[in-house]
N, C-alpha and C positions, 0 to 999 in steps of 0.2 A: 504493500500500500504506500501509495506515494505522500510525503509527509509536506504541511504545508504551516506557513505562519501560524494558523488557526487551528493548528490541530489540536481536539480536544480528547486524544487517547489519554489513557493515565502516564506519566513520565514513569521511568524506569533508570537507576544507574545498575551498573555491573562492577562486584569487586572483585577483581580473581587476579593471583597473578601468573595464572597460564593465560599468555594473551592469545595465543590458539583456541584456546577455549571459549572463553571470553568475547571473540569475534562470532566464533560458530554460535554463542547465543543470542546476539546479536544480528544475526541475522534469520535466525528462528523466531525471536520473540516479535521484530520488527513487524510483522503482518498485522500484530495487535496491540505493540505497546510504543511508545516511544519512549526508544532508549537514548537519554541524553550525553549521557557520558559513560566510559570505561576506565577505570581508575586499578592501579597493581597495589596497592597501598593501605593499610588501616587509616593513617592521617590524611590520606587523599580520600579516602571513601569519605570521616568527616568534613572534609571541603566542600565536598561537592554535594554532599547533604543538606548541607547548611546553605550555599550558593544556589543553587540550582533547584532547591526545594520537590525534590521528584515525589510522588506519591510512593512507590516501591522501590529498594535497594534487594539486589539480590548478590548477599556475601557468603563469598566462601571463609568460613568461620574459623579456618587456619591462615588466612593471610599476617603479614608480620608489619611490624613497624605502624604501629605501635602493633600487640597479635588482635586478631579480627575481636574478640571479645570485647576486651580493653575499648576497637574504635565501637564499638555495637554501643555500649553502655554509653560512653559519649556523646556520641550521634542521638541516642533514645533519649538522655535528658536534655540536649539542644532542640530537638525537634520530635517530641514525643508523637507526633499523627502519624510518624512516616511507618510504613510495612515492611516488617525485615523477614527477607525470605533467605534461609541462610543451608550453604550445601556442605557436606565435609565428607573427610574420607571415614571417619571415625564412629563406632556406635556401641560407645559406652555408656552405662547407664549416669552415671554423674553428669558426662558431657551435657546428656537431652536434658536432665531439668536443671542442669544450671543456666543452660542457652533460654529457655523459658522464663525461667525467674528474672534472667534479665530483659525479658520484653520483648522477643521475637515472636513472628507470626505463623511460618513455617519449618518443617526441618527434614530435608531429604541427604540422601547419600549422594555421593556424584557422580555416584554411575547408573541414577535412576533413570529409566526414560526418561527423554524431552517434551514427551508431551504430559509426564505430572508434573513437570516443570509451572505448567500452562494450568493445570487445578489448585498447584497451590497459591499461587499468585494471583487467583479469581477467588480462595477461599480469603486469603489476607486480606484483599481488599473491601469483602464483606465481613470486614471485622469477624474472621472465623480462623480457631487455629485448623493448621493442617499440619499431621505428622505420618510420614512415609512409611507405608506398611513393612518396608524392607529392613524399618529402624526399629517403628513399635512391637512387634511380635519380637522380637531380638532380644530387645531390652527385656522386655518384663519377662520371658525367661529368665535371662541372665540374673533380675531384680530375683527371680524365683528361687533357682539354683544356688542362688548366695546364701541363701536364708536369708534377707533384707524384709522380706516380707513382713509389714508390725500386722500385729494381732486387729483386727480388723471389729471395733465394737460397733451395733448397728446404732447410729444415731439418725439415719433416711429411711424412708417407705420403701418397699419395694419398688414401684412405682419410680419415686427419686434415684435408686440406682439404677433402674432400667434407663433414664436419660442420662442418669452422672455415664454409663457405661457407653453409651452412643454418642454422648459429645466428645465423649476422650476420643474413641474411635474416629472422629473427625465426620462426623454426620451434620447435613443440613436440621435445621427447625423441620422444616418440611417435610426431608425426611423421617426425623425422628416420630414424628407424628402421624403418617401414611403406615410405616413398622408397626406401631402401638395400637392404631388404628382410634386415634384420638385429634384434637385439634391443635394447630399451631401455637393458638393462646391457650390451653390448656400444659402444652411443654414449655414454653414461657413462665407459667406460674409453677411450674412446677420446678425449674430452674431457679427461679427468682429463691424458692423457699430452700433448695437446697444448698444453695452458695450462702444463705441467711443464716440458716445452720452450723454448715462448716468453717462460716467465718470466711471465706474465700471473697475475691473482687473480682479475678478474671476468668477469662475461660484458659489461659497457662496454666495458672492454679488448681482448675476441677483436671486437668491431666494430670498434673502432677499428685493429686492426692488422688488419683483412679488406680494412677501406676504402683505409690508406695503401695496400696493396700491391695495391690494385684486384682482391681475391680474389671481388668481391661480384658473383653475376650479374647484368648487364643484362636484363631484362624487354622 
């Protein structure tokens, strides 16, 4: 798609510093996002975050100088709206919910297909996390296997863990409620009470406390 003064796609930077790479997504993602900038750098990725104001950055979460973390947290308290969709080679369980608690949207491997590239990037920007089946089943074994698992006291309905277990899984509202066979504002309040509950404020947080307590189905 040909890009023009007025284009009103959502901006897009890319932080990687395989610039091979980096290009190739670049010209994959181009048909639907405009990618404004390509950056090798943690402190470049802050610049142009901050400059350039893009709606989505898509970080490979090992870059250095400053390491991707470091710029991620930065970037997120400069410019808290922006969607961090972040790729790595790694899938350890500390890695995924520390990347979460610091404010990311996404989190796939990087050698996921290119085209969940393209769902997680659509779920970011509707303020929805998305975590890459290739990572989530991995992990909460791993989480399982360790014996990390805490002892799991019932403080939700039934009901509340059948959504807590679908948002983790990375499920629309629409979805979730077509599954249960109930309505969109019915998973909504049902949401509402279970984050009310657990003390929780994002949807990071109900993953992360699905994964400690291994609430997340196995596939």
């Amino acid at each position: 798609m040909r890009q023009t003064a007025n284009d009103s796609r959502p901006r897009v930077v890319l932080a990687d510093d395989d610039a091979m790479f980096a290009e190739a997504l670049r010209e994959f993602l181009s048909a639907e996002y405009e990618v404004v900038r390509i950056v090798g750098s943690g402190s470049a990725l802050v610049q142009a975050g901050v400059e350039l104001k893009p709606n989505v950055a898509v970080v490979d979460i090992d870059l250095k100088l400053p390491n991707g973390r470091s710029a991620i947290c930065e970037l997120k308290a400069r410019r808290p709206s922006i969607k961090l969709v972040c790729v790595t080679k790694q899938r350890k369980p500390a890695l995924v919910v520390e990347s979460f608690r610091i404010g990311i949207s996404a989190l796939l491997v990087k050698n996921s297909p290119a085209t969940e590239l393209l769902t997680a990037i659509q779920e970011a920007l509707m303020d929805r996390v998305y975590i890459s089946p290739l990572i989530a089943k991995e992990v909460v074994e791993d989480l399982l296997k360790a014996g990390v698992r805490r002892e799991y006291k019932p403080q939700l309905t039934s009901r509340q863990l059948e959504v807590l277990r679908l948002l983790a899984e990375g499920k629309s509202m629409k979805s979730i409620a077509e599954t249960l066979g109930i309505s969109a504002r019915t998973v909504q309040f049902h949401k509402y009470e279970m984050m009310k509950n657990l003390n929780v404020k994002t949807n990071a947080a109900i993953v992360q406390y699905a994964m400690q307590h291994g609430i997340v189905r196995l596939s």
